[in-house]
C-alpha positions in Angstrom: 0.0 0.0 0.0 1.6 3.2 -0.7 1.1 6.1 1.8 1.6 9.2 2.5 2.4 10.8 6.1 2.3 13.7 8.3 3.3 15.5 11.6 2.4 18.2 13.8 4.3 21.9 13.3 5.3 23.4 16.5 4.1 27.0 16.0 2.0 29.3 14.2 2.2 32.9 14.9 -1.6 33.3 14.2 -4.4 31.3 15.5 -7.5 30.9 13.4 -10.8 30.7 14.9 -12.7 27.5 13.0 -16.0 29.5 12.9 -14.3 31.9 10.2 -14.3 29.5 7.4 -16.7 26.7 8.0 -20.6 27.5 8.0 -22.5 24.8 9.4 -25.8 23.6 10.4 -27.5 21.1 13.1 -27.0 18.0 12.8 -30.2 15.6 12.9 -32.1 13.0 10.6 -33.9 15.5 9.0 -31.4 18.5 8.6 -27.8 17.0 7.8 -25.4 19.0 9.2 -23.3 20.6 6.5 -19.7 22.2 6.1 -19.6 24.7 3.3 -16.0 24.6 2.1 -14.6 27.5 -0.2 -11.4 26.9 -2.9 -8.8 29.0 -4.2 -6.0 27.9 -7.1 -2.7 28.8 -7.8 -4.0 30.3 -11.6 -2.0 27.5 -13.8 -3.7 24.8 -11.5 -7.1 23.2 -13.6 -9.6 22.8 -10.8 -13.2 23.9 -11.8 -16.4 23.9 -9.5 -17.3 20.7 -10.5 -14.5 19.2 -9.7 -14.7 20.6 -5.7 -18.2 19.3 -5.9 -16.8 16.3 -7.5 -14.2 16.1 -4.3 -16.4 16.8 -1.2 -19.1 14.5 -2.5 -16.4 11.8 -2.6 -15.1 13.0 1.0 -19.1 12.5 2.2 -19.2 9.3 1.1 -16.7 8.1 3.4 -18.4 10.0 6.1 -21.7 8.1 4.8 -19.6 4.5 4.5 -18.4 5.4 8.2 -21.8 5.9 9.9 -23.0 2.2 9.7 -20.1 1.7 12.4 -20.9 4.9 14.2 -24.1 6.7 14.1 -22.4 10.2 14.7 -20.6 10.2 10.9 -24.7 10.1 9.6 -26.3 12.9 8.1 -22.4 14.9 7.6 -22.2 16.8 4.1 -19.6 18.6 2.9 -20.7 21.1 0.2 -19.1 24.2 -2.1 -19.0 27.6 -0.6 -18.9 29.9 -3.8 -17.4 29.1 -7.0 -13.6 28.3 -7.4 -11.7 31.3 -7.8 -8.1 31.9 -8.7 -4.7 33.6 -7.7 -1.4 34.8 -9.0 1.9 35.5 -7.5 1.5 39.0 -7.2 -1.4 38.1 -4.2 -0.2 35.1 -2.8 2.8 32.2 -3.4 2.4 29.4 -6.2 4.3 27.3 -3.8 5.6 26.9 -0.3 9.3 27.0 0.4 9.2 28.4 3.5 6.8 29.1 6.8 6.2 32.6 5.6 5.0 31.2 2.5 2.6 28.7 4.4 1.3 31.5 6.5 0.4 33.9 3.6 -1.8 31.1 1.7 -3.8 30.3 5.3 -4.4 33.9 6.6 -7.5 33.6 4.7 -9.9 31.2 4.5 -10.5 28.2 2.1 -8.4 25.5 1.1 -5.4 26.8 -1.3 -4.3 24.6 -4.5 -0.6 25.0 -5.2 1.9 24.0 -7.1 4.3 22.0 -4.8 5.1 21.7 -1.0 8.6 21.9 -0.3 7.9 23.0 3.5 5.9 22.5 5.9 7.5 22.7 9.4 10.7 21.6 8.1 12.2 20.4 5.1 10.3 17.8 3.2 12.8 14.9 3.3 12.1 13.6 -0.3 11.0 16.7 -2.2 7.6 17.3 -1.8 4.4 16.8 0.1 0.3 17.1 -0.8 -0.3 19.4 1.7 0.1 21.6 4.8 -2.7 22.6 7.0 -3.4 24.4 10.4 -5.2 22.6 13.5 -7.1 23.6 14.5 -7.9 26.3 12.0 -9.8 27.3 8.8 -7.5 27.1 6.0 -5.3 24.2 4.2 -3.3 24.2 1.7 -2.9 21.4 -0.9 -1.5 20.4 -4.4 -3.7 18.2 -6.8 -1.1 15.6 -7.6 2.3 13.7 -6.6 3.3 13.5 -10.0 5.1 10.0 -11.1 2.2 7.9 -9.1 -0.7 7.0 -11.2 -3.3 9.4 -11.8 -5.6 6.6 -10.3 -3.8 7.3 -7.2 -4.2 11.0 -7.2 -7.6 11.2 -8.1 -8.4 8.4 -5.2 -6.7 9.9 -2.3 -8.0 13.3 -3.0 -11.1 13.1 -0.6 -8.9 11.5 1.8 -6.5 13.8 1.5 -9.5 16.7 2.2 -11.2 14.8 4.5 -8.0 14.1 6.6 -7.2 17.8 6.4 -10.5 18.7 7.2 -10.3 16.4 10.6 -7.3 18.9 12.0 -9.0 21.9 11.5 -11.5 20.8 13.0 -8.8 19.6 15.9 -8.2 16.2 15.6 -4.8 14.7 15.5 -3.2 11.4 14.1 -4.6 8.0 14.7 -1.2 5.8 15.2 -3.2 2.6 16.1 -4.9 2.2 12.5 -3.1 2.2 9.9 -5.8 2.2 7.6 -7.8 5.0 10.1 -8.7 8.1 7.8 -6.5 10.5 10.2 -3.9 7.9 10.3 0.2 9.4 10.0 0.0 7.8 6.2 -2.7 8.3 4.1 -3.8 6.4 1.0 -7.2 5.8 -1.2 -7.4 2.8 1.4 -6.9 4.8 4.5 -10.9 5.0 5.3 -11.6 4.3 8.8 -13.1 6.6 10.9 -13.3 6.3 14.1 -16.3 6.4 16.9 -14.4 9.6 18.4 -13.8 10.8 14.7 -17.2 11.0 14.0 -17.8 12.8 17.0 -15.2 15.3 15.9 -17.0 15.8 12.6 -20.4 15.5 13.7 -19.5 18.5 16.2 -20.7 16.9 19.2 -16.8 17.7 20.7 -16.0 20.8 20.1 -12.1 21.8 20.4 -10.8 24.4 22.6 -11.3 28.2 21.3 -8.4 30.1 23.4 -5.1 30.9 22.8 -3.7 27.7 25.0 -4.9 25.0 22.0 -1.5 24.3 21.3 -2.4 25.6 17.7 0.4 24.6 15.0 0.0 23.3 11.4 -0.1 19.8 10.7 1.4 19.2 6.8 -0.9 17.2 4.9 1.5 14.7 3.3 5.0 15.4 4.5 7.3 13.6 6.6 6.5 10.9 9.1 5.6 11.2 12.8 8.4 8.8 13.5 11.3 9.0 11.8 13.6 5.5 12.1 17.1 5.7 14.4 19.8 6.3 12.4 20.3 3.0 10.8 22.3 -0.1 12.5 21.6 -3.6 13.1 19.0 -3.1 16.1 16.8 -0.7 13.7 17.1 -2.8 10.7 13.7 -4.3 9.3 13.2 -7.4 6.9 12.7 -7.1 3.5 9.5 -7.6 2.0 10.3 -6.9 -1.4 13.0 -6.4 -3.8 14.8 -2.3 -3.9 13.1 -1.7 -7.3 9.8 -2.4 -6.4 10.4 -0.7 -2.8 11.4 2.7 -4.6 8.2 2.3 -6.7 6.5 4.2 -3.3 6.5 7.2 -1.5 9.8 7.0 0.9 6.5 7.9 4.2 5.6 6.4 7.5 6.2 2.5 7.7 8.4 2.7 4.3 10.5 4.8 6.0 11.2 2.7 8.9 11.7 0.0 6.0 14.5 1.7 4.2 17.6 1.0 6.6 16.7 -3.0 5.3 18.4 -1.6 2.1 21.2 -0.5 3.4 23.4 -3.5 1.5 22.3 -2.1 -1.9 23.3 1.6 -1.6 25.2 1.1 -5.1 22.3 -0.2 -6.9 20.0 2.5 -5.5 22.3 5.3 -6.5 22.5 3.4 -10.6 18.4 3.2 -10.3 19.1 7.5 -10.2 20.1 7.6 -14.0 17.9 4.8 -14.9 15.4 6.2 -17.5 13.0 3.2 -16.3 12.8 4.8 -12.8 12.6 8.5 -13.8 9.4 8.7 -11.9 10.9 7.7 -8.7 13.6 9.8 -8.4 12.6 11.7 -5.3 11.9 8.2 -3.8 15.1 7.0 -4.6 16.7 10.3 -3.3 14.8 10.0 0.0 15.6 6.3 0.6 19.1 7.5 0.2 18.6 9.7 3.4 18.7 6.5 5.3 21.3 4.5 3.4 23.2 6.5 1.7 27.4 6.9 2.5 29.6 9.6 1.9 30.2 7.9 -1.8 26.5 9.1 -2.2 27.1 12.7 -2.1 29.6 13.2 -5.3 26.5 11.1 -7.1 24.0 13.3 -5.5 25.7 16.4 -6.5 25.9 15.0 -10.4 22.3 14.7 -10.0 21.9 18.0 -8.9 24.2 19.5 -11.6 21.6 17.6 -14.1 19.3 20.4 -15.9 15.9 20.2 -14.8 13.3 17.7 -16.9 9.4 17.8 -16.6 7.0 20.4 -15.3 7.3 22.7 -11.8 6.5 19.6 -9.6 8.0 16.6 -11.9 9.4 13.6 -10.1 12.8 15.5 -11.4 12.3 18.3 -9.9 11.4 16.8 -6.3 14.5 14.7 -7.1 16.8 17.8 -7.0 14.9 19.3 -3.3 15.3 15.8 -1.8 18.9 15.5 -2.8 19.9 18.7 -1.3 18.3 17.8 2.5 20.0 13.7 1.4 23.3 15.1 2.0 23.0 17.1 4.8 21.4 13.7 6.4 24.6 12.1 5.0 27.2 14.6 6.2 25.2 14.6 9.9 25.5 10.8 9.9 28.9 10.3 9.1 30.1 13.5 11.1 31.4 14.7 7.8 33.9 17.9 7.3 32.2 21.2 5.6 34.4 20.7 2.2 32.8 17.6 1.9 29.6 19.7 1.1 30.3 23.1 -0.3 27.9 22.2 -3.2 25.2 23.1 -0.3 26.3 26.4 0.4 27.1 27.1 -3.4 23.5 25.8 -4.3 22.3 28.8 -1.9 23.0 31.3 -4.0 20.3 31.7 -6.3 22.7 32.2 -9.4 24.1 28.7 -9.3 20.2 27.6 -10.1 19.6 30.0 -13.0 22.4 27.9 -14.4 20.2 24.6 -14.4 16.6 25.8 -13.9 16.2 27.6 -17.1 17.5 25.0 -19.1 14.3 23.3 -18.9 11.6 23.7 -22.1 8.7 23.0 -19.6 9.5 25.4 -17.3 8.0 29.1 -18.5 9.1 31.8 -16.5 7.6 31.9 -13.3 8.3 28.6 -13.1 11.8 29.2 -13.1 11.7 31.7 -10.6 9.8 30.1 -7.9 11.9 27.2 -8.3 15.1 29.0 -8.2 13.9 31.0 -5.0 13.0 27.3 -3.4 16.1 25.6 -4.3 17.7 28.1 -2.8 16.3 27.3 0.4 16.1 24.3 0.0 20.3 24.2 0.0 20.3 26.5 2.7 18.0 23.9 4.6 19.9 21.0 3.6 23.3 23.0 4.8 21.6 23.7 8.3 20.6 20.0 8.5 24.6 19.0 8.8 24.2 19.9 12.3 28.1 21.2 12.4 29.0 24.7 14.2 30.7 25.8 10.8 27.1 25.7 9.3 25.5 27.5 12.3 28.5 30.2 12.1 27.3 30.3 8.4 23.9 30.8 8.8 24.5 33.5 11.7 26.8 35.5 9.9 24.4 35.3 6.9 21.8 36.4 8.8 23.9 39.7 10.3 24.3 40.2 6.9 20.9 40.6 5.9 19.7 42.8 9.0 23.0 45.3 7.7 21.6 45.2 3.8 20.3 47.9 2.4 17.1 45.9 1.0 13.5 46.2 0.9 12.0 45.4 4.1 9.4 42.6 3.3 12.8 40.8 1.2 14.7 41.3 4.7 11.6 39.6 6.6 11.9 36.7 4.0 15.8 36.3 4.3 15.7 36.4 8.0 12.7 34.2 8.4 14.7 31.2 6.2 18.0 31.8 8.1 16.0 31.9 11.8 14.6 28.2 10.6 17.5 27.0 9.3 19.5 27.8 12.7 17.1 26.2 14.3 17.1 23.3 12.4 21.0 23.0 12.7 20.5 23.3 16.6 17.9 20.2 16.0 20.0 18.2 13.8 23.3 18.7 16.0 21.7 16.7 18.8 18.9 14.9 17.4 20.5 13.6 13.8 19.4 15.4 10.5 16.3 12.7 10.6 15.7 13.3 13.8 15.2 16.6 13.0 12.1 16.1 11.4 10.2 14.8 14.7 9.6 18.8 15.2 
């Protein structure tokens, strides 16, 4: 079963009252109670009002399917509020890189469609994620589809993904006992269950606490596991199940994860599967499995990749390939303890000029696409820098960051620049005592 995963943000600076997006009615035989959701799309993204109809009917369903196990799921409908409408970059970001980016696209209400999720609470360990959202809250913000898994896929988890979403706004957190629970860590078409105290949740019988002391943070939709394996050795090792190149064939989330140190005997056939046309649509999972088995051999191979020009659209399993590679070797130098020469292509990648080199060599990319992805890269190798957890990275970083606050530049680009460097110290400070996976368990 492939999956997807989450975990819980530590902070948001804004807490978002649920009553502000949500209308909703009683609840009873006669008069279903009903969530009116709204939708907004990045402007390239195809997503038309019968689609969202299309989706929340689906996301119903399961509500329906769930009731004949608990009577509080009956008579739940989630329904459109208003017609689709659309937005550009000059009103709000095509993509999130970074927590200011996440912020801007959930100070409103309605559920955002964007073009890829590189961030949400930290790093995304294998590129990208479906989604970021606040609990509990009145916003989320989502992508349509994880391109190189079949469109069968996408279009299946899609109400999951919504409904699941839907569940932490509406407070609830993840269900590690069922793997196959709705608001489980890892989501898939088949993740359906809904608990008694779900349906509760959704029914609004339990309503979650309104004050400022509701531990509020964002939980990302489809990002990086709850629990994150030990750095691998023989204690943390699992069994195989199946052979490397049908493992790679899924999402590097939740029990794959824990999974991937069983590979670590194959790290050179794993790094050959890279530049294997036949597995161009796993990259990013190859990348991320790398994260856990990779050496420092992996890193000169990693950097060729990164060196490659950029194939496929804005979010094409290339193009997650090249974000996961970037936080792969900063997981690599952390768990080998290795020098800071040993990954100067990190701080190089930071500057935004070493990705116009690459980025706009690709024919699908027009140009907003390049820019966006040249601004996330960026981060992205500032992240993956911070993630070696060594004091000349954090004396990087802080000197970086002096040198922003003495730039003469416009204020809101100062905000930005200090905002990335304040979350990449912080991951440094993580990853220096936790590991660079470890990292990921804030």
């Amino acid at each position: 079963m492939i999956s997807f995963s989450s975990r819980i943000l530590v902070s948001l600076s804004v807490f978002i009252p649920l009553g502000a997006a949500w209308s909703t009615s009683t609840n009873t035989s006669s008069n279903p109670k009903q969530y009116e959701l709204c939708a907004q799309r990045f402007v390239k993204i195809g997503f038309s009002d019968g689609e969202l109809d299309d989706v929340l009917q689906r996301a119903t369903a399961l509500l329906d399917a769930a009731s004949a196990a608990s009577s509080s799921c009956a008579n739940i409908v989630l329904k459109r509020r208003n017609s689709v409408t659309s937005f550009d970059d000059a009103s709000l970001p095509r993509a999130v890189g970074v927590s200011t980016d996440f912020e801007k696209l959930i100070a409103t209400s309605c559920v955002k469609i964007v073009q890829r999720i590189t961030w949400c609470g930290s790093p995304i360990i294998d590129g990208g994620a479906l989604g970021c959202s606040s609990i509990p809250g009145s916003a989320m913000v989502v992508v349509r589809t994880y391109d190189g898994l079949p469109q069968t896929f996408n279009t299946g988890v899609e109400p999951v993904t919504w409904l699941h979403e839907f569940g932490h706004n509406l407070g609830l957190e993840h269900n590690s006992v069922d793997d196959l629970d709705l608001m489980a860590p890892g989501i898939s078409p088949e993740t359906v269950h809904i608990s008694d105290e779900e349906c509760t949740k959704f029914s609004g019988s339990q309503a979650f606490a309104a004050n400022g002391n509701t531990n509020a943070g964002a939980i990302p939709l489809q990002s990086v596991p709850r629990v994150m394996p030990a750095e691998p050795n023989g204690s943390q090792q699992t069994t195989q199940t199946v052979p490397l190149e049908e493992f790679v064939k899924r999402p590097l989330k939740g029990a794959q994860l824990v999974a991937a140190a069983s590979y670590g005997g194959e790290v050179n056939k794993a790094e050959g599967l890279l530049f294997d046309p036949s597995f161009t649509n796993f990259k990013n999972n190859i990348v991320g499995l790398l994260a856990v088995i990779g050496t420092p051999d992996t890193i000169p191979v990693l950097e060729k990749l990164i060196r490659t020009p950029l194939s496929g659209g804005a979010n094409s399993p290339d193009v997650l390939a090249h974000f996961a590679a970037l936080t792969t070797i900063g997981a690599i130098a952390n768990r080998y303890k290795l020098p800071d020469d040993k990954v100067n292509i990190l701080k190089r990648a930071s500057n935004p000029q070493f990705w116009d080199d690459y980025v706009l060599l690709s024919d699908n990319l027009d140009a907003g696409d390049a820019k966006s992805l040249v601004r996330d890269l960026s981060i992205q190798s500032v992240n993956g820098y911070a993630m070696t957890g060594t004091m000349a990275a954090k004396e990087f970083l802080t000197k970086a960051k002096s040198d922003v606050n003495g730039a003469a530049v416009p204020e809101p680009i100062r905000r930005e620049r200090t905002e990335i460097l304040n979350q990449a110290i912080k991951l440094n400070e993580t990853s220096a005592t936790q590991g660079a996976l470890g990292a990921f368990h804030n």
